[in-house]
C-alpha positions as CSV (number, residue, x, y, z in Angstrom):
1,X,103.4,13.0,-151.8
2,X,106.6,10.5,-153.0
3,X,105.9,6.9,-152.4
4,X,109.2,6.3,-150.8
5,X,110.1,2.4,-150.0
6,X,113.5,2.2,-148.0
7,X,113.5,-1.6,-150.0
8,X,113.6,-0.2,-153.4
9,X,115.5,3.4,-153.0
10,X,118.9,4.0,-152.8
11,X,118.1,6.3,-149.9
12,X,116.2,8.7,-147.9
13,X,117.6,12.1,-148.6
14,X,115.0,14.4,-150.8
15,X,111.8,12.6,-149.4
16,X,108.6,14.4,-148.8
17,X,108.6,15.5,-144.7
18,X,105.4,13.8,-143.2
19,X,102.5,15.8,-143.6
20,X,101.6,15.2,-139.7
21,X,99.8,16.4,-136.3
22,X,103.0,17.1,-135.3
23,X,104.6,18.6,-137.7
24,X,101.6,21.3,-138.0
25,X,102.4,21.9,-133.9
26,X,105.8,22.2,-133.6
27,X,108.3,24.1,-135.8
28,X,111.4,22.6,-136.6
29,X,114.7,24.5,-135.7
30,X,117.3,25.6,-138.2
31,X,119.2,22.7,-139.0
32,X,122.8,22.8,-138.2
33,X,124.9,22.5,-141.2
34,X,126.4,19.6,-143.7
35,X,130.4,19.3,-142.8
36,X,132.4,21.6,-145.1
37,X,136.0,19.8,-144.5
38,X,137.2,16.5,-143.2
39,X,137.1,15.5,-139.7
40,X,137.8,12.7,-137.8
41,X,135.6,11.5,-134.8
42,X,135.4,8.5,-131.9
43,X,132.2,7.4,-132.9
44,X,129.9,8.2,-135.9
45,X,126.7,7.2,-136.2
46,X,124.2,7.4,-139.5
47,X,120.3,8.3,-138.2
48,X,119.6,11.8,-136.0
49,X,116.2,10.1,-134.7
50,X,115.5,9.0,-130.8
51,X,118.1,5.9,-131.4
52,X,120.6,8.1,-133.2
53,X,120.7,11.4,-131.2
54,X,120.4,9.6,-127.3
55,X,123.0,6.8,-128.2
56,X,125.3,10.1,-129.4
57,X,123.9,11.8,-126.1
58,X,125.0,8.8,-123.3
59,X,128.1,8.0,-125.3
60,X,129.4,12.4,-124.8
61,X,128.3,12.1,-121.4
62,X,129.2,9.1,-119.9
63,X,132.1,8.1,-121.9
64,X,133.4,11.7,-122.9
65,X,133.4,10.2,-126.8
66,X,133.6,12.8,-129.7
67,X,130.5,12.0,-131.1
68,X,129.3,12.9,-134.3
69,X,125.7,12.5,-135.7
70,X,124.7,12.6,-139.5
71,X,121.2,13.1,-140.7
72,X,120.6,12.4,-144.3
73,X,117.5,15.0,-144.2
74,X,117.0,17.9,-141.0
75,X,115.7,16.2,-137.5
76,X,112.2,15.1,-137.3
77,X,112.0,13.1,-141.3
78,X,111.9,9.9,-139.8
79,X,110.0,7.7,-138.3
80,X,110.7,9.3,-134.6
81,X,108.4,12.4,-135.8
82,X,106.1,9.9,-137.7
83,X,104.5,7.9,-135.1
84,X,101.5,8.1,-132.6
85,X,103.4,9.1,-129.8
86,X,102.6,6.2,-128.0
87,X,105.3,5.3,-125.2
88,X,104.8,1.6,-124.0
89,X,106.8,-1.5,-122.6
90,X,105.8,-3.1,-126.0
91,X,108.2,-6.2,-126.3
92,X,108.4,-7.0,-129.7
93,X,105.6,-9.1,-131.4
94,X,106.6,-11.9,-128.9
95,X,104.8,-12.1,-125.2
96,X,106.8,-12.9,-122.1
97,X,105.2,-16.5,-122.0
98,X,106.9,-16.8,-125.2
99,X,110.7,-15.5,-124.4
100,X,110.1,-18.3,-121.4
101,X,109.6,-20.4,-123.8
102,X,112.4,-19.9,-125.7
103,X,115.4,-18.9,-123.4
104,X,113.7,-19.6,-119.6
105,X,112.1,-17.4,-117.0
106,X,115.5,-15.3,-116.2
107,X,115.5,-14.1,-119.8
108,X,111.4,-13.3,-119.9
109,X,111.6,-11.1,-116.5
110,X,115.4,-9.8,-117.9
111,X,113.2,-8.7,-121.2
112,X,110.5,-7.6,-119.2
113,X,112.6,-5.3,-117.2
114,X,114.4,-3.7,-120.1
115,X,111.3,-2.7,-122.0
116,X,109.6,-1.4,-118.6
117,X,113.0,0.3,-118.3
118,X,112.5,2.0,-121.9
119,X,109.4,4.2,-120.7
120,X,111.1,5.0,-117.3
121,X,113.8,6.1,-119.3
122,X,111.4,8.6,-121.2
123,X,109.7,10.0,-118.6
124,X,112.9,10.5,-116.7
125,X,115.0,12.0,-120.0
126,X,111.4,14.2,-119.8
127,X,111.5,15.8,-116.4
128,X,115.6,16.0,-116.2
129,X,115.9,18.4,-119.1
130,X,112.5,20.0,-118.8
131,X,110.9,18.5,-122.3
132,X,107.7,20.2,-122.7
133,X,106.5,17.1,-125.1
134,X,102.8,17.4,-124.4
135,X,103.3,14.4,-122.2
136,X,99.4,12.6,-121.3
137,X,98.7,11.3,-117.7
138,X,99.7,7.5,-117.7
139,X,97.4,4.1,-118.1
140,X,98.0,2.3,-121.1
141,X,94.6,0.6,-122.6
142,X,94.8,-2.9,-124.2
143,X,91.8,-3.7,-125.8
144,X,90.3,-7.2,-126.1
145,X,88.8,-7.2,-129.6
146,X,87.1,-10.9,-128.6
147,X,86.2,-12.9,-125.7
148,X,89.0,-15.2,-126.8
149,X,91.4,-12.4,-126.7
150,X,90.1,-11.1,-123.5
151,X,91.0,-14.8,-122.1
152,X,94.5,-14.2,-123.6
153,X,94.7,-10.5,-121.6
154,X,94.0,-12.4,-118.4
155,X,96.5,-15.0,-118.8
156,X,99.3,-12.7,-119.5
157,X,98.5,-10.6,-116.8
158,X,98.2,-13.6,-114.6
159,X,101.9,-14.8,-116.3
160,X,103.3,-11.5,-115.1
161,X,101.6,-11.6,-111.9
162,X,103.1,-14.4,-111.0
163,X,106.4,-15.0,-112.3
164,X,107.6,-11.8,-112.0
165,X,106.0,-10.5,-108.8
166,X,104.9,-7.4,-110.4
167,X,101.1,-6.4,-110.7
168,X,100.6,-2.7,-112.1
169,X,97.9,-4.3,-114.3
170,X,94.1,-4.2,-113.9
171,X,91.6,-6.4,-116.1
172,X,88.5,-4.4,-116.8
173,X,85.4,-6.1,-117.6
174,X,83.4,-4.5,-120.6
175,X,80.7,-3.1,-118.5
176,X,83.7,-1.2,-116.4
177,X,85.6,-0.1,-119.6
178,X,82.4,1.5,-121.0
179,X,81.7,3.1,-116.8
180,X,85.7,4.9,-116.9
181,X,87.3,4.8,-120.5
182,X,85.3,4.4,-124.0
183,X,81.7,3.2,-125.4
184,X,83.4,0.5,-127.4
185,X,81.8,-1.1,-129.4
186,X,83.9,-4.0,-130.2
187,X,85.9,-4.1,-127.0
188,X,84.8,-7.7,-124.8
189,X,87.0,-6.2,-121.8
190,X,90.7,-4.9,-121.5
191,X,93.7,-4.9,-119.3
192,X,94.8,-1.4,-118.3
193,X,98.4,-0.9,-117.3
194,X,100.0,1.6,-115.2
195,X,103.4,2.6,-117.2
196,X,102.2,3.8,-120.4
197,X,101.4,7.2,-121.9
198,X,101.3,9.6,-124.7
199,X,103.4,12.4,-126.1
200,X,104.5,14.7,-128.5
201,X,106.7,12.5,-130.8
202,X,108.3,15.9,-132.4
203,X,108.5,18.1,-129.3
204,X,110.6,15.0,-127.8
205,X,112.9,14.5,-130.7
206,X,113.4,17.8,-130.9
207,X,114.4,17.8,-126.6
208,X,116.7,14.9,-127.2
209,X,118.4,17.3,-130.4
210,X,118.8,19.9,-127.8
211,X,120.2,17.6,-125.6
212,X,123.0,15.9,-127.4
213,X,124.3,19.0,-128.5
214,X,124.4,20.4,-125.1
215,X,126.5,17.1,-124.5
216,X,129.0,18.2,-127.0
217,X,127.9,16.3,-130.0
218,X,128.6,17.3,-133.7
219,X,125.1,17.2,-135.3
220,X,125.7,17.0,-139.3
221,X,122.3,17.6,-141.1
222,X,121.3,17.0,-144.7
223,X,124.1,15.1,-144.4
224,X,124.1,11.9,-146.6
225,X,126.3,9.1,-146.1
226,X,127.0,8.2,-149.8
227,X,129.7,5.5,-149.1
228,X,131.5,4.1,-146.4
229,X,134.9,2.1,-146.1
230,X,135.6,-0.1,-143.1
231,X,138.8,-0.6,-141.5
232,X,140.8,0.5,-138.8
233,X,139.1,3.8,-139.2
234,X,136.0,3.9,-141.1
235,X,136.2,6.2,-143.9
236,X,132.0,7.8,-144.9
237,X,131.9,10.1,-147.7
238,X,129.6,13.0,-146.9
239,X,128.5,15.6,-149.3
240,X,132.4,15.9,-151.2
241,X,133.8,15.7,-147.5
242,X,135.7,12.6,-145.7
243,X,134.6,12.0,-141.7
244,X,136.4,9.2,-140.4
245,X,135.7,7.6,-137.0
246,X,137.0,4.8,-134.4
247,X,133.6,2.8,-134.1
248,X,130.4,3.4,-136.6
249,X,126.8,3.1,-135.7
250,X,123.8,2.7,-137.7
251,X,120.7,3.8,-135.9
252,X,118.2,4.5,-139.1
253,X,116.0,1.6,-138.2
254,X,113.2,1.2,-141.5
255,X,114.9,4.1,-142.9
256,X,118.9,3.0,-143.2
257,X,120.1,3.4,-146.7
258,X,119.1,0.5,-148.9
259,X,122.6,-0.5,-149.1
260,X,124.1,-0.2,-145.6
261,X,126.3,-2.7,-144.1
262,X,125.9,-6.6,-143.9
263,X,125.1,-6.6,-140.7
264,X,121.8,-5.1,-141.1
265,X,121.4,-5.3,-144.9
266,X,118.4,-7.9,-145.9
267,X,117.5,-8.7,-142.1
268,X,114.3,-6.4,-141.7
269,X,111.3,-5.4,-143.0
270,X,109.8,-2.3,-143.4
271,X,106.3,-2.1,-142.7
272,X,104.2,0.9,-143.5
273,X,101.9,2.2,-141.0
274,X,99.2,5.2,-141.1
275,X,97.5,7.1,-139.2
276,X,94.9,10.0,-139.4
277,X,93.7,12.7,-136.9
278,X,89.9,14.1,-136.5
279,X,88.9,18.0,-136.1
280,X,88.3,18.3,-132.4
281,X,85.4,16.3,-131.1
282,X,82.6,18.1,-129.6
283,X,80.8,17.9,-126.3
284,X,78.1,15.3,-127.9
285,X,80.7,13.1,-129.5
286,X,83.1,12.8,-126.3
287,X,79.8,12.3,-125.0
288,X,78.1,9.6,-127.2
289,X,81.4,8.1,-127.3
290,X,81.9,7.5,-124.0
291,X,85.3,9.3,-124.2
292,X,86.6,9.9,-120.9
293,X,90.7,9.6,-120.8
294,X,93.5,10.5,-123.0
295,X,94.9,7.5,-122.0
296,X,96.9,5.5,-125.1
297,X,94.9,2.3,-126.6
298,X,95.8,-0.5,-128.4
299,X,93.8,-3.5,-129.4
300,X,95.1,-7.3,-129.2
301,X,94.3,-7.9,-133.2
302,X,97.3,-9.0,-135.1
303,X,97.1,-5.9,-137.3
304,X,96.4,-3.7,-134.4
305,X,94.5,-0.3,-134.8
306,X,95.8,2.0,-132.1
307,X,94.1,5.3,-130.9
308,X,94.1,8.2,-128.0
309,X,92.4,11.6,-127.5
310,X,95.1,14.4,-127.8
311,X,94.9,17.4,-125.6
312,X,93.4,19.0,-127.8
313,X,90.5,16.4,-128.0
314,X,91.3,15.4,-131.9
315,X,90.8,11.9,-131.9
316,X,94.3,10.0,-133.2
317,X,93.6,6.8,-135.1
318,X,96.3,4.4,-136.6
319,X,97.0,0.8,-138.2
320,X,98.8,-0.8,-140.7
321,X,99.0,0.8,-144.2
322,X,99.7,-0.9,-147.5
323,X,101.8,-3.5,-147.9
324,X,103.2,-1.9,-151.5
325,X,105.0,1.8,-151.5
326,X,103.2,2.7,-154.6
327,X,100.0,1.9,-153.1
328,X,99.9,4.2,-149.8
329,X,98.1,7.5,-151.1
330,X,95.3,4.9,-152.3
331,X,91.9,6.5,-150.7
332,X,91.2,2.5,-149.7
333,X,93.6,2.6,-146.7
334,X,92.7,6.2,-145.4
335,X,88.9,4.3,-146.2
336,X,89.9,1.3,-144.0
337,X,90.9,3.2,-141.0
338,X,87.9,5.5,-140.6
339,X,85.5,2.5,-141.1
340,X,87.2,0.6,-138.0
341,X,87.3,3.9,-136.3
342,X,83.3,3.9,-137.3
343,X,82.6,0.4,-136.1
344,X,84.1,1.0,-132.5
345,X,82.7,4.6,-132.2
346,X,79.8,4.3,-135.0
347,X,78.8,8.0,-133.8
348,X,82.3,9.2,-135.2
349,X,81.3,7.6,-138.5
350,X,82.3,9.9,-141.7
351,X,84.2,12.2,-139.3
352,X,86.6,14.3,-141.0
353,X,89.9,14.5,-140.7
354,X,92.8,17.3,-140.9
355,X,95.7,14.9,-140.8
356,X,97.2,12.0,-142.7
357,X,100.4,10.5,-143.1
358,X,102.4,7.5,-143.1
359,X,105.7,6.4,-141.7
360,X,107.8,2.9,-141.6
361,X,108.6,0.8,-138.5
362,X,111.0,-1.9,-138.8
363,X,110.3,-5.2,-138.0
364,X,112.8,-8.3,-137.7
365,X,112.7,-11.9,-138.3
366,X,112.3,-13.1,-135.1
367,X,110.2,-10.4,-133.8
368,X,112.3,-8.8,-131.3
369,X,114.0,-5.8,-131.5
370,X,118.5,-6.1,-131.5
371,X,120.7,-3.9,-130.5
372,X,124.1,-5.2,-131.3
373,X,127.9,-4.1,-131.9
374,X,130.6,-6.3,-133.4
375,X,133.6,-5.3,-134.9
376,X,133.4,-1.8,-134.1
377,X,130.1,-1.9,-135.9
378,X,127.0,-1.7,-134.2
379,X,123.0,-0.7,-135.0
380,X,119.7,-0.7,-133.1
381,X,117.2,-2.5,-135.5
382,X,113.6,-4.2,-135.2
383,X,111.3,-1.8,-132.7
384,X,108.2,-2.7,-134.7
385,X,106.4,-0.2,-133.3
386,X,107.8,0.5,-129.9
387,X,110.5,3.0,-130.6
388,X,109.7,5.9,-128.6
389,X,109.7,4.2,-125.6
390,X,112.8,1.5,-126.0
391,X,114.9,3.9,-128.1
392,X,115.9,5.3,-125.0
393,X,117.1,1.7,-123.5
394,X,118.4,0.5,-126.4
395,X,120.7,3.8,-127.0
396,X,122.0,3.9,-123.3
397,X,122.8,0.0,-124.2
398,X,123.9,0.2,-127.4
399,X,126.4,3.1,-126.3
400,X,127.6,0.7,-122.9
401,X,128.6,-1.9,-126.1
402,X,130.3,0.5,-128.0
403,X,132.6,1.2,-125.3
404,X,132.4,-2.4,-124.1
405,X,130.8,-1.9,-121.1
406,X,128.3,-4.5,-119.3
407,X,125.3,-5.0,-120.5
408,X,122.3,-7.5,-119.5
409,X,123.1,-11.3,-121.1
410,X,119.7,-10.9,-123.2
411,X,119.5,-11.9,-126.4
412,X,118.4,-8.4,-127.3
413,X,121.9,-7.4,-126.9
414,X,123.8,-10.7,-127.9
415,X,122.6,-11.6,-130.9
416,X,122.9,-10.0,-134.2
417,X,119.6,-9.8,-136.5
418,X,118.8,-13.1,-138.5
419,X,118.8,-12.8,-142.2
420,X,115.6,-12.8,-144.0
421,X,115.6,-15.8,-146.5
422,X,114.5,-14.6,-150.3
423,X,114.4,-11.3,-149.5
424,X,113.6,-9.8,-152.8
425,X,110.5,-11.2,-151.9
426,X,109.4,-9.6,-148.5
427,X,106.7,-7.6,-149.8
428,X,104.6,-10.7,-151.0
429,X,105.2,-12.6,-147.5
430,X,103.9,-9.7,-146.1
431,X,101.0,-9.6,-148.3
432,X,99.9,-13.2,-147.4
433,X,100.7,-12.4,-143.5
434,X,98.4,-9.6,-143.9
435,X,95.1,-12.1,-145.4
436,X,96.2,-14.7,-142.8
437,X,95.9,-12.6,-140.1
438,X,92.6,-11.0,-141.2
439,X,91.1,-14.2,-140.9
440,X,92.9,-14.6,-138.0
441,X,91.4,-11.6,-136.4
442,X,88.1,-12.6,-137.5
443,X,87.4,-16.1,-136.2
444,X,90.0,-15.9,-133.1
């Protein structure tokens, strides 16, 4: 397998497809051609992921927009076939206490909204247009790795509780986690929240795909962008053809072109992630486990492992990869996931595995995703890990933008991504993140 970094290569197109779960379930379709002559289009937009194909979807069918999409590879490279499956109201890397913090309590419960709006959004895009997407019963499983942590699941819970009048949360002690959920061994407790669950990442990508061109979109596959030239019309060079468009949108997140546009170029990092899958457990293992839901799981460590039974009963584990491209085939990461697998299951210890792959998220500065549009420019950037579920806001919003439409007075949507100061050196500012939040994890 390639060693692909989206930091150091030009771009995408000609990368290895992810050896994955999903891709081993689901065969892709037949992916519509690359353009053979020059056409011209309201809106273009560069990345046929969630973002990508639903922002092209809601711009056909509310605004009647002739939408084109162009994939640099077929539907389903990126990191929207990639992931766990995991659709949550994550909110960044920030809490609500924190947005409260920063911009007052209106913004917090505004944010809070959005990102519960995100997995409604899903689950409604689901049973609309009849998705079969493998779709889990919901409860979402936040695991206290610590007693300190566990303090720090209660608080938030109470923060939400009470400032925003909401309670679909319910803190577990350890001795009820082990009674309903898991025998785990490093849990001190969790909180379990109602709007959560767990999909089929590639079965979904490939419902939006069917979706949008229902709507009327133009999907473009293998379909590079190789230049582009802003103006009045923008002007993108695709495979010896010109398509021009009104209003341009970059939807790519981690994997946009290395050199994309200033408005997103040097103002994220990609951050690998990996993630393996078990043979089926057996009877004795769901058993000694204390396996009892399919129900998604995340712990509260700053490099979070995440984890869920699929309906199959393979066991999904996942966490942060290497920090260095070159590095990710290295047997020491695949290593590192099965031994915390073994230390919160130690009857799952040397289990084998039939899947492995990595994929990139995209994190931002400021930890929060942005979804932004400016000059008849626009992108959806920064998920870090929460894309399947916000995708689907952020596209309906970045699409009301676009046509300059209303949108919430967030700073999700009103500000553009910060720049990234030195960013040649990213990588090594990751690297000593990584250590301080080992020890971190450790002794808080």
């Amino acid at each position: 397998m390639q060693t692909f970094d989206p930091l150091s290569a030009a771009h995408c197109q000609g990368q290895d497809f992810a050896p994955s779960y999903w891709a081993a379930t689901q065969l892709l379709p037949t992916a519509n051609p690359a353009p053979d002559t020059s056409e011209h289009f309201d809106v273009a937009i560069i990345g046929g992921g969630f973002s990508g194909l639903l922002s092209a979807y809601y711009l056909a069918t509310n605004y009647q927009q002739k939408v084109c999409v162009l994939e640099a590879n077929q539907v389903g490279f990126g990191a929207s076939a990639r992931n766990a499956g995991f659709a949550l109201p994550g909110s960044g890397r920030l809490g609500y206490p924190d947005y409260a913090k920063r911009w007052g309590m209106a913004v917090s419960r505004g944010i809070y909204d959005e990102f519960q709006g995100g997995v409604n959004r899903v689950r409604s895009l689901i049973t609309e247009h009849n998705i079969a997407c493998d779709a889990q019963p919901s409860g979402y499983l936040k695991v206290a790795h610590n007693a300190q942590a566990y303090a720090n699941l209660q608080a938030a819970a109470q923060f939400i509780s009470t400032n925003f009048g909401t309670d679909d949360s319910r803190l577990l002690h350890r001795d009820e986690l082990e009674a309903e959920f898991m025998l785990n061994q490093h849990a001190h407790g969790a909180i379990r929240y109602e709007n959560g669950f767990g999909l089929h990442p590639l079965k979904l990508l490939i419902g939006y795909r069917e979706m949008a061109i229902q709507a009327g979109v133009t999907l473009f596959e293998h379909s590079l962008v190789n230049t582009v030239k802003h103006g009045q019309r923008h002007q993108l060079s695709v495979n010896d053809q010109t398509i021009s468009a009104d209003k341009l949108l970059y939807t790519g997140n981690a994997y946009n072109n290395k050199h994309s546009h200033p408005l997103i170029d040097n103002r994220y990092l990609p951050i690998l992630s990996s993630i393996f899958v078990t043979r089926p457990l057996n009877e004795q293992e769901l058993m000694q486990s204390g396996l009892k839901t399919h129900q998604v799981v995340m712990d509260t460590r700053r490099l979070k492992y995440y984890y869920r039974l699929l309906p199959d009963n393979r066991l999904l584990f996942g966490g942060r990869g290497a920090v260095f491209a070159k590095d990710q085939n290295k047997a020491k990461y695949l290593n590192h996931l099965k031994s915390a697998l073994s230390a919160c299951f130690p009857c799952l210890s040397g289990i084998d595995h039939d899947y492995y792959w990595h994929g990139y998220i995209a994190a931002a500065l400021d930890d929060m995703p942005h979804v932004f549009f400016e000059d008849n420019v626009g992108y959806i950037l920064g998920y870090c890990g929460s894309g399947v579920s916000f995708s689907s806001q952020a596209a309906y919003r970045l699409a009301q933008l676009a046509m300059d439409d209303t949108v919430p007075d967030l700073p999700l949507y009103q500000r553009p991504l910060p720049r990234i100061p030195f960013p040649q050196l990213r990588r090594f500012g990751q690297l000593g993140y990584y250590h301080l939040a080992q020890l971190q994890d450790h002794f808080s």
